[in-house]
C-alpha positions as a Markdown table, in Angstrom:
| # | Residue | x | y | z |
|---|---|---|---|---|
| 1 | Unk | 47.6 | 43.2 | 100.5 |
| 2 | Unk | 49.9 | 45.2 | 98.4 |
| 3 | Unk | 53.8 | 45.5 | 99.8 |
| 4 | Unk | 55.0 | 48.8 | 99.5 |
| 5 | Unk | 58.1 | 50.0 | 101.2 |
| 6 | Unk | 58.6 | 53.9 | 100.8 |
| 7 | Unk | 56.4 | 56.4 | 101.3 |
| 8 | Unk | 57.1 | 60.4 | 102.0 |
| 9 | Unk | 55.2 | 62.5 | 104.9 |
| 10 | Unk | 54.4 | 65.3 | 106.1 |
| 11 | Unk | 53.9 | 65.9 | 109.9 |
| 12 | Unk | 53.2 | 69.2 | 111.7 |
| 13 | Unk | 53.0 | 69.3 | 115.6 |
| 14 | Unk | 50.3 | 71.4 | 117.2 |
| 15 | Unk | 51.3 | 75.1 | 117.7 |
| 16 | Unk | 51.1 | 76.6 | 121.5 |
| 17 | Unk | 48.0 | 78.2 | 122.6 |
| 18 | Unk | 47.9 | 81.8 | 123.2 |
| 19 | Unk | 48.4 | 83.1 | 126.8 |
| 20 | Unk | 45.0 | 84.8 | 127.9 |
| 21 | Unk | 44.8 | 88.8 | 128.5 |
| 22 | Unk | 42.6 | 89.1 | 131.6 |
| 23 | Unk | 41.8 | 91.3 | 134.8 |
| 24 | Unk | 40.2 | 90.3 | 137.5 |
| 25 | Unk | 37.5 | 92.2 | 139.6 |
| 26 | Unk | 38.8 | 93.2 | 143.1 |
| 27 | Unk | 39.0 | 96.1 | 145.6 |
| 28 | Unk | 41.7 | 98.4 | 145.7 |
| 29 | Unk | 43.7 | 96.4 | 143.1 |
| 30 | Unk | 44.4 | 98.0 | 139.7 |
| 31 | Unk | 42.4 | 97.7 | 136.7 |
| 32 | Unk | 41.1 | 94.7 | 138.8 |
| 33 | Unk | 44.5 | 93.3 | 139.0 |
| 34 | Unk | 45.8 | 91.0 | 135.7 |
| 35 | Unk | 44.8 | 86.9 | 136.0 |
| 36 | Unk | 45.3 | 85.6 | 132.5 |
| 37 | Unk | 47.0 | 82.0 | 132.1 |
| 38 | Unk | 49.0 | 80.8 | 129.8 |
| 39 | Unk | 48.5 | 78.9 | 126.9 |
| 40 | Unk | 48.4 | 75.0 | 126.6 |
| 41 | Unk | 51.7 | 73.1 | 124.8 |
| 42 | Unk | 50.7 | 71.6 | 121.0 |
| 43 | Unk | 50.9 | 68.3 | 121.1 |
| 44 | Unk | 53.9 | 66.2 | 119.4 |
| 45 | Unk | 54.0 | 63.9 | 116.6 |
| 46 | Unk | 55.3 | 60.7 | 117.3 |
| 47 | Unk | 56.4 | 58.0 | 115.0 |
| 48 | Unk | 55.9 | 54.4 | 116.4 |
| 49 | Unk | 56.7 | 50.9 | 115.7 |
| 50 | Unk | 53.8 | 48.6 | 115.7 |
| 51 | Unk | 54.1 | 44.6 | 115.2 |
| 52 | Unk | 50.5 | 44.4 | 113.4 |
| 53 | Unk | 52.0 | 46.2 | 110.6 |
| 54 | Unk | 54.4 | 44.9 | 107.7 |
| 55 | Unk | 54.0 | 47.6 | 104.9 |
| 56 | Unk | 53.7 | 50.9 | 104.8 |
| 57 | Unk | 50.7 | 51.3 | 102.5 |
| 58 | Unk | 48.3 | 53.8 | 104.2 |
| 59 | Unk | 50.8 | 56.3 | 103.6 |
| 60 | Unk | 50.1 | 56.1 | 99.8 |
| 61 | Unk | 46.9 | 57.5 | 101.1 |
| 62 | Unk | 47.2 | 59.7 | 103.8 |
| 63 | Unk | 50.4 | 61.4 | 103.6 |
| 64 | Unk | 49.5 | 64.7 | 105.9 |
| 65 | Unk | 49.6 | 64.3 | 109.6 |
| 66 | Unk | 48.7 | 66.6 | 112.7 |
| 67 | Unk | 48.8 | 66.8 | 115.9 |
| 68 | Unk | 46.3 | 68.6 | 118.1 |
| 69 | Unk | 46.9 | 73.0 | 118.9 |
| 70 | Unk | 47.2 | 73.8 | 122.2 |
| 71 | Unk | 44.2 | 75.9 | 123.8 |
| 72 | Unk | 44.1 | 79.0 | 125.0 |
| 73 | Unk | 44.7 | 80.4 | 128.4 |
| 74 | Unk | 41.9 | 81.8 | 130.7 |
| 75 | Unk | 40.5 | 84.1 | 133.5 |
| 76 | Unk | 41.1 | 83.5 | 136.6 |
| 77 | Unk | 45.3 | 82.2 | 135.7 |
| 78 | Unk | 43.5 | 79.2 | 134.1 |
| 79 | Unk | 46.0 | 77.2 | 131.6 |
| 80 | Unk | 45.2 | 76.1 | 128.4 |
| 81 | Unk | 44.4 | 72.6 | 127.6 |
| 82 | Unk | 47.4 | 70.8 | 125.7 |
| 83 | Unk | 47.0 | 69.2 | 122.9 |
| 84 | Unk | 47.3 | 65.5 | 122.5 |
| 85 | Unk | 49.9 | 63.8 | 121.1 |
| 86 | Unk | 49.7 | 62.2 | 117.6 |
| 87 | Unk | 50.9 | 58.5 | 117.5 |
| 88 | Unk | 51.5 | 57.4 | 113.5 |
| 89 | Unk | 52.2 | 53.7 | 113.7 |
| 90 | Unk | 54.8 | 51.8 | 111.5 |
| 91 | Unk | 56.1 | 48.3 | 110.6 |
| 92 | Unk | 59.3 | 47.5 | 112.9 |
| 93 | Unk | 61.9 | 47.6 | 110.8 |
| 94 | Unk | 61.4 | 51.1 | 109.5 |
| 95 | Unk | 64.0 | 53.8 | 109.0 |
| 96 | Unk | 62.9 | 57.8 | 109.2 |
| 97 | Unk | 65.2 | 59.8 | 107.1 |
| 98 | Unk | 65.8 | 63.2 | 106.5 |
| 99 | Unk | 64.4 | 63.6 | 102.2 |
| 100 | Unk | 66.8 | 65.9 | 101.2 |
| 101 | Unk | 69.7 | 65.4 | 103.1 |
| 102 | Unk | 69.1 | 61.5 | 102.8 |
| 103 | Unk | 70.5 | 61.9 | 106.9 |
| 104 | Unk | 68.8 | 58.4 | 109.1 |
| 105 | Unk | 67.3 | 60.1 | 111.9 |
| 106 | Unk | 66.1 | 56.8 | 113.6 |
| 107 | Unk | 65.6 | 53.1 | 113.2 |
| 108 | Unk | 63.1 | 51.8 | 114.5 |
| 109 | Unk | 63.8 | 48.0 | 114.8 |
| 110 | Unk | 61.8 | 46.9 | 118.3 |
| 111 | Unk | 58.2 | 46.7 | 118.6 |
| 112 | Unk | 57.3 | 49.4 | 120.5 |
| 113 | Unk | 60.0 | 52.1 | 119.7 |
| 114 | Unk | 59.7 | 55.5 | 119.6 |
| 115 | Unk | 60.7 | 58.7 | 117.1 |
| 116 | Unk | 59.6 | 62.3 | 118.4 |
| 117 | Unk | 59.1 | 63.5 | 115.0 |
| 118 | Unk | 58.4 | 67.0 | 115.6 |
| 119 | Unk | 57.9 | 68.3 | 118.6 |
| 120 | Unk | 54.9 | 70.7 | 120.0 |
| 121 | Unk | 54.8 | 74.3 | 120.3 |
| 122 | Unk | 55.1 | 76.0 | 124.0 |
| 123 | Unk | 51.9 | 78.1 | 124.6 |
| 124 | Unk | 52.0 | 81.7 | 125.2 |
| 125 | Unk | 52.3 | 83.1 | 128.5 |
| 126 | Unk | 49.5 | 85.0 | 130.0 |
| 127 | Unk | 49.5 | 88.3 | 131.5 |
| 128 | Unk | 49.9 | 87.2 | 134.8 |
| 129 | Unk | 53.1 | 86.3 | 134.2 |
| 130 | Unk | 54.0 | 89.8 | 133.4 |
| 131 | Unk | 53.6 | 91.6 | 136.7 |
| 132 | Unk | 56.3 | 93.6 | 138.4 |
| 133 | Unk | 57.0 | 96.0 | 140.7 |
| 134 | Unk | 56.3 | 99.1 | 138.4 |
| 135 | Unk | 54.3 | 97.5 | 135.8 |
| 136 | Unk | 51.0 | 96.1 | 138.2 |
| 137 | Unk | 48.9 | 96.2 | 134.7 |
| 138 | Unk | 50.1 | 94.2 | 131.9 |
| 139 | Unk | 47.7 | 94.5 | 128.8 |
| 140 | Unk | 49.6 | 92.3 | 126.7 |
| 141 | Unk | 50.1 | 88.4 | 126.8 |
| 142 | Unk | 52.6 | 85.9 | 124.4 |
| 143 | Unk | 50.9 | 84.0 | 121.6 |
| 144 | Unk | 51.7 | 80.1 | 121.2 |
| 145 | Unk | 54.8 | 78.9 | 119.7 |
| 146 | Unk | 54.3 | 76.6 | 116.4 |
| 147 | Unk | 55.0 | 73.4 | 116.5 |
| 148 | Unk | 57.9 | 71.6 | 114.5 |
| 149 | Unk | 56.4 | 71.6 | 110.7 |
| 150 | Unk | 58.3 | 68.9 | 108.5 |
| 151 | Unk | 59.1 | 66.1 | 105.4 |
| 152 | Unk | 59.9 | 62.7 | 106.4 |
| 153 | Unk | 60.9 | 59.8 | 104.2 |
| 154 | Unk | 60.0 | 56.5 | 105.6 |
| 155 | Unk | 61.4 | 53.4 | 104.3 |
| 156 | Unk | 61.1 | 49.3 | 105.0 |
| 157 | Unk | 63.6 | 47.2 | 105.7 |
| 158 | Unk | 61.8 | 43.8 | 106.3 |
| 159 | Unk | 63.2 | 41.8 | 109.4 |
| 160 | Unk | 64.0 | 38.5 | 109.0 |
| 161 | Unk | 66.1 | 35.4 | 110.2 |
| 162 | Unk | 66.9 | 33.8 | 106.5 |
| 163 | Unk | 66.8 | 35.9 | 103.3 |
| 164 | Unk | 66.6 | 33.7 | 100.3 |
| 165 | Unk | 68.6 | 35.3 | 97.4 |
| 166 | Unk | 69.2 | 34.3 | 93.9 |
| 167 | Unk | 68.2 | 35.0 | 90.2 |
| 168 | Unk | 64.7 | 35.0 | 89.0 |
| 169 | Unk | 63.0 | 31.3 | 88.5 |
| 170 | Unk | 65.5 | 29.9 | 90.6 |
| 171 | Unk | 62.6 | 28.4 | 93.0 |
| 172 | Unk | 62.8 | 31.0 | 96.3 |
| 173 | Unk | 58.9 | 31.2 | 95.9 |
| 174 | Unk | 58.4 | 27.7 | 95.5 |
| 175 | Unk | 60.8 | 27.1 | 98.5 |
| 176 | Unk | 59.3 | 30.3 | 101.1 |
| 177 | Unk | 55.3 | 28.2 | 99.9 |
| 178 | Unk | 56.7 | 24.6 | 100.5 |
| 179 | Unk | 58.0 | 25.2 | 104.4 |
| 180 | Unk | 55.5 | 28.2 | 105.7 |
| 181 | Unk | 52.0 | 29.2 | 105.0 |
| 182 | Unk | 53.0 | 32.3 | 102.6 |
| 183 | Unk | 51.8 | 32.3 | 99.3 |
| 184 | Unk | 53.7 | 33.9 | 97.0 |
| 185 | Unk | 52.1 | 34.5 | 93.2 |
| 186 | Unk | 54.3 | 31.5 | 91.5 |
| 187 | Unk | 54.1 | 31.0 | 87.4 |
| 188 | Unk | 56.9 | 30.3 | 85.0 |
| 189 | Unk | 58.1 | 33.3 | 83.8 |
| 190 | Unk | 61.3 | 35.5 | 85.3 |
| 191 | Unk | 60.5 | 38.1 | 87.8 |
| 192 | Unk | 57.6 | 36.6 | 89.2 |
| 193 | Unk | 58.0 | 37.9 | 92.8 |
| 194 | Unk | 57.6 | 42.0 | 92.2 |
| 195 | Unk | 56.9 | 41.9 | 96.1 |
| 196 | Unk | 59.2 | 40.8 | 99.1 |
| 197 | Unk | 57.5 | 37.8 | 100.9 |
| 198 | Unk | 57.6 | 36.6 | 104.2 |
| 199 | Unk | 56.6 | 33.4 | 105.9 |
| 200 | Unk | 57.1 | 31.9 | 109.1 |
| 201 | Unk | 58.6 | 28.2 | 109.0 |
| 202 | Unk | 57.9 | 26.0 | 111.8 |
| 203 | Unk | 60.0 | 23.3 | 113.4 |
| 204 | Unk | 60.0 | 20.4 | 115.7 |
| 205 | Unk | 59.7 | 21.5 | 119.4 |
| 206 | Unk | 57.8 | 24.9 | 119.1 |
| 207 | Unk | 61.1 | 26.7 | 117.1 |
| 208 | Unk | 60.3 | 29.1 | 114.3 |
| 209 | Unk | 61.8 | 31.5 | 112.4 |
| 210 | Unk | 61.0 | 34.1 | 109.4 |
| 211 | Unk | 61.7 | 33.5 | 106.1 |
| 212 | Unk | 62.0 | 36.1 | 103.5 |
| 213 | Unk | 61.5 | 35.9 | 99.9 |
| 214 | Unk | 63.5 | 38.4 | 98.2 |
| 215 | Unk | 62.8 | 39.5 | 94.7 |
| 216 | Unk | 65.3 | 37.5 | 91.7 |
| 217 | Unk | 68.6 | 39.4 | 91.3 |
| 218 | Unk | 70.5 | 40.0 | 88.3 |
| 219 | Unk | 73.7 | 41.3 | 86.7 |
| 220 | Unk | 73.5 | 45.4 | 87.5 |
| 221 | Unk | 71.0 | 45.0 | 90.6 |
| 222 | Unk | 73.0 | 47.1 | 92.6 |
| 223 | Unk | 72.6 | 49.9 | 89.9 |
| 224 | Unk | 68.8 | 49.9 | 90.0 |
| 225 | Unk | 68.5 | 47.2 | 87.2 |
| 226 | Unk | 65.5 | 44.7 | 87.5 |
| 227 | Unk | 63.4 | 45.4 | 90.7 |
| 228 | Unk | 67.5 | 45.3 | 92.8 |
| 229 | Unk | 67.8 | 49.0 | 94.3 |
| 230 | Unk | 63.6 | 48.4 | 95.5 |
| 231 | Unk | 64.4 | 44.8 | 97.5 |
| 232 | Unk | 68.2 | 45.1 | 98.2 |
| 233 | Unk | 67.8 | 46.9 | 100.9 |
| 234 | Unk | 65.7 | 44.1 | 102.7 |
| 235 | Unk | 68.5 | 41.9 | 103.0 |
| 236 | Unk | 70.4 | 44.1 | 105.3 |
| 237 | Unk | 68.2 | 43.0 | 108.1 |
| 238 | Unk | 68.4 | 39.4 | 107.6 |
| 239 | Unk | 70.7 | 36.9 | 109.8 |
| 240 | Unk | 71.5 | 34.6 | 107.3 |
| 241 | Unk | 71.7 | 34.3 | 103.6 |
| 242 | Unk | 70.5 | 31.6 | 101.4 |
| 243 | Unk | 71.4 | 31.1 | 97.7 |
| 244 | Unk | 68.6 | 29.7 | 96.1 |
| 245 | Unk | 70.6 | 28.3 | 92.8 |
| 246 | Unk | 68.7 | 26.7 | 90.2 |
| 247 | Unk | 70.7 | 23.2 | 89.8 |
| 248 | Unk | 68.3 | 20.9 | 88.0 |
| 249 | Unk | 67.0 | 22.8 | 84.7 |
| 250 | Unk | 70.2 | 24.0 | 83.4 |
| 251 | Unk | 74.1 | 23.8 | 82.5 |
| 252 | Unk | 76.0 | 23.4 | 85.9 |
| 253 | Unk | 78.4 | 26.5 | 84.5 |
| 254 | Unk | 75.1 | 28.9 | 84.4 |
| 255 | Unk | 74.3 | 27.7 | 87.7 |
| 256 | Unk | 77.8 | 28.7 | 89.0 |
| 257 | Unk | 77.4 | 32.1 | 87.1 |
| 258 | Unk | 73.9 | 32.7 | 88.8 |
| 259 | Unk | 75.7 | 32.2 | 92.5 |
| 260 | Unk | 78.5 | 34.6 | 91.0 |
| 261 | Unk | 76.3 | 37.3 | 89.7 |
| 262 | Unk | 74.1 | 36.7 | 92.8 |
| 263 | Unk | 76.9 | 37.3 | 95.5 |
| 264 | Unk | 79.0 | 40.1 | 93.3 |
| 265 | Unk | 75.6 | 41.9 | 93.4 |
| 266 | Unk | 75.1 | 41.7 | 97.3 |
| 267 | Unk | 79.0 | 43.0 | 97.7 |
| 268 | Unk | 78.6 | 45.8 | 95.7 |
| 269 | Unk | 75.4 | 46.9 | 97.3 |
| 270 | Unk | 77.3 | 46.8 | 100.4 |
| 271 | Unk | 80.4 | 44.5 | 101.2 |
| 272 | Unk | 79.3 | 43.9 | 105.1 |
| 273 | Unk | 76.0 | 41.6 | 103.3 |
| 274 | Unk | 79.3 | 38.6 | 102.8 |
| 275 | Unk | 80.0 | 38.8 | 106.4 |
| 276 | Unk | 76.4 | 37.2 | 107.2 |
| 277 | Unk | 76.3 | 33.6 | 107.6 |
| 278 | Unk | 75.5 | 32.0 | 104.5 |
| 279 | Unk | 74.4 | 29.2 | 102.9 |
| 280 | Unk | 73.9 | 27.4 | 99.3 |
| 281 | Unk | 70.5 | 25.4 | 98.3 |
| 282 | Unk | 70.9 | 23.5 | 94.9 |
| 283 | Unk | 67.1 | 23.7 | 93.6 |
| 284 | Unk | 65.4 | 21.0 | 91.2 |
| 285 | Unk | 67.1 | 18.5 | 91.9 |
| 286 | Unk | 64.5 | 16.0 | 91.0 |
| 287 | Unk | 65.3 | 16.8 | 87.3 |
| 288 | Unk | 68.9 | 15.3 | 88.1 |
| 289 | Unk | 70.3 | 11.5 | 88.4 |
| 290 | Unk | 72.5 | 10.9 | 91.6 |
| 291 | Unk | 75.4 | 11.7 | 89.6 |
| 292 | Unk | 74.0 | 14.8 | 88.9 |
| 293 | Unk | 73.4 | 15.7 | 92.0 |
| 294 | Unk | 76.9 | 14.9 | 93.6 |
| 295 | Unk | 78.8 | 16.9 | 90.7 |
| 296 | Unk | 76.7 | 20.1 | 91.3 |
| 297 | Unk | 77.1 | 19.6 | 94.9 |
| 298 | Unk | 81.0 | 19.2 | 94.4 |
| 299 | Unk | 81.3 | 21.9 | 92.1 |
| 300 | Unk | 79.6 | 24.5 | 94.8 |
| 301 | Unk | 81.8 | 23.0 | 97.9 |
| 302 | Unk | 84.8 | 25.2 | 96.3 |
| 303 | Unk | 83.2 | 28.4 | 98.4 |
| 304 | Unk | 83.1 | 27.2 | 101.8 |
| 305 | Unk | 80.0 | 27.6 | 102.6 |
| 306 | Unk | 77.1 | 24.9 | 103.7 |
| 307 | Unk | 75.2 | 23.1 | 100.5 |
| 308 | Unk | 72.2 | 21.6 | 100.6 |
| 309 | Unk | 70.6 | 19.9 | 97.4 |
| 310 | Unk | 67.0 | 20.0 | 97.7 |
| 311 | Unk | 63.7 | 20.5 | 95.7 |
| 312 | Unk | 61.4 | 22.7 | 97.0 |
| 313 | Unk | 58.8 | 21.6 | 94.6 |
| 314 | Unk | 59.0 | 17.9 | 96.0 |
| 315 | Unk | 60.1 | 18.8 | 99.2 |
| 316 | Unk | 63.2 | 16.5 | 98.8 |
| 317 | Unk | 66.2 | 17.3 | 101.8 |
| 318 | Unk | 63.4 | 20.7 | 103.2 |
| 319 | Unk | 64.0 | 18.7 | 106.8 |
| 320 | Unk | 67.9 | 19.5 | 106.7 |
| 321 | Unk | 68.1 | 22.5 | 104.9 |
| 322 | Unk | 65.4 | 23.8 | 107.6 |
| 323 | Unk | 67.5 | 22.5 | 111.2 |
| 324 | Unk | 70.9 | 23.7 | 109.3 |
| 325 | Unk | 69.2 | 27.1 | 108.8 |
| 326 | Unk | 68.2 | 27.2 | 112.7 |
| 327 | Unk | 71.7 | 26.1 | 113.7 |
| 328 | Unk | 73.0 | 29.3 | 111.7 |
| 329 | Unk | 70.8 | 31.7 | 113.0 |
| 330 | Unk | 71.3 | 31.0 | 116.2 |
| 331 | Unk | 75.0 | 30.4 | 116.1 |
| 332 | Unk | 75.0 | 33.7 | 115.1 |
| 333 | Unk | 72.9 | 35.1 | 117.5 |
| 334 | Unk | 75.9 | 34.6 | 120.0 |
| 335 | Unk | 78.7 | 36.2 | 118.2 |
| 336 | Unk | 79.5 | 39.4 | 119.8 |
């Protein structure tokens, strides 16, 4: 299934129903005394998130939506049938902005939330409505109202616990296929993943939790350069961070310039990404001796942050990296 993550609509709520000009036959009352009803209310359009979704590709192809006219009042002070509502389903984690103004107008995060995206028309009043004192008659009635008429931009935000971040080739594919049942297009060439990825990694004792495969960052991301500006924006939902850091197939300086370049990116994208809890994994490891290994991990303990050294393509230290992830997430679930 292709991922795509933006897509622009149109939506247009049903327009009121006319109210009904109509007299009714009776004795002694005049002109047959007025009994026209009202028009029924055009149905809204409403905007909803659905779990069984995670990409907003059938807007590519239907980008007009419409919700049902109300009908027109009858004889005999009959109402108009209303017109139903319109449900448009969405991925959670979508947010409904205004296109030119740029303005969120909801975020719709939960399964199951709701976004009255434009909002039916009343329906006319019929003549009935209209009699008075001196006016026993009334040959006229009100026509419908139209319904809200309007541009939405929708845009994805994928939600998940651990976002895996880092340059291109750095192994974040090769990680996401070695501990869930995603499978991400892997080959040896940079900018392999064009598409976010998710997967959902299991642990001991029924515990889970979502694992995104963000697409490699490099120096300018945060400008639009590469394939940033199109997946940046998917980090904002995740809990915690993970460096994927290529450790094992090159200099140990261009692997501290990668995690560099990585987090300066993510900071000027939006500073409030460094306040996530974060973590490093040193990747390829089983190109490296044991000395290897305990410089790079030495060299990367000068941030602060957690390091694991692991190879994702032997699966080499997965276990701890995996319950250490967990831990994070849900030690940040409690902060207030």
């Amino acid at each position: 299934m292709n991922f795509i993550d933006q897509a622009k609509v149109h939506v247009k709520a049903g327009d009121g129903g006319p109210g009904c000009i109509s007299f009714r036959r009776e004795k002694y009352v005049p002109r047959g005394g007025p009994d026209g009803g009202d028009g029924g209310r055009g149905g809204n359009v409403i905007i909803k998130a659905d779990p069984r979704l995670n990409t907003l590709l059938p807007f590519q192809r239907n980008r007009t939506f419409k919700a049902q006219s109300g009908k027109a009042g009858m004889s005999k002070n009959m109402h108009g049938k209303s017109g139903s509502d319109l449900i448009i389903n969405v991925p959670p984690g979508t947010v409904i902005k205004d296109p030119e103004t740029g303005r969120v107008l909801a975020d719709l995060v939960k399964p199951g939330e709701t976004f009255l995206a434009a909002k039916g028309g009343l329906g006319g009043k019929g003549n009935a409505r209209f009699v008075t004192s001196t006016r026993q008659a009334p040959r006229y009635a009100q026509p419908g109202i139209p319904g809200e008429d309007r541009w939405l931009l929708l845009e994805l935000k994928l939600i998940a616990d651990v976002g895996l971040v880092g340059p291109p080739n750095a192994g974040k594919s090769t990680l996401l296929s070695a501990v869930s049942a995603a499978r991400p297009k892997i080959a040896d060439y940079p900018f392999t993943t064009i598409t976010p990825n998710l997967g959902v990694v299991s642990l001991s004792g029924q515990r889970n939790m979502v694992m995104a495969d963000i697409p490699g960052l490099i120096e300018g991301a945060h400008k639009g350069v590469g394939m940033g500006l199109d997946f940046l924006r998917h980090i904002e939902r995740t809990k915690v961070l993970l460096y994927v850091i290529d450790a094992g197939t090159q200099e140990l300086d261009k692997a501290l310039d990668d995690f560099e370049v990585t987090r300066k990116e993510l900071a000027q994208y939006g500073e409030e990404l460094l306040h996530k809890p974060q973590a490093i994994a040193l990747n390829k490891i089983d190109l490296l001796d044991e000395k290897g290994v305990e410089k790079a991990i030495s060299a990367f303990k000068k941030y602060g942050l957690p390091v694991y050294a692991i190879s994702a393509a032997t699966k080499k230290n997965l276990e701890a990296l995996l319950e250490g992830l967990y831990s994070m997430i849900h030690s940040s679930d409690h902060k207030v």
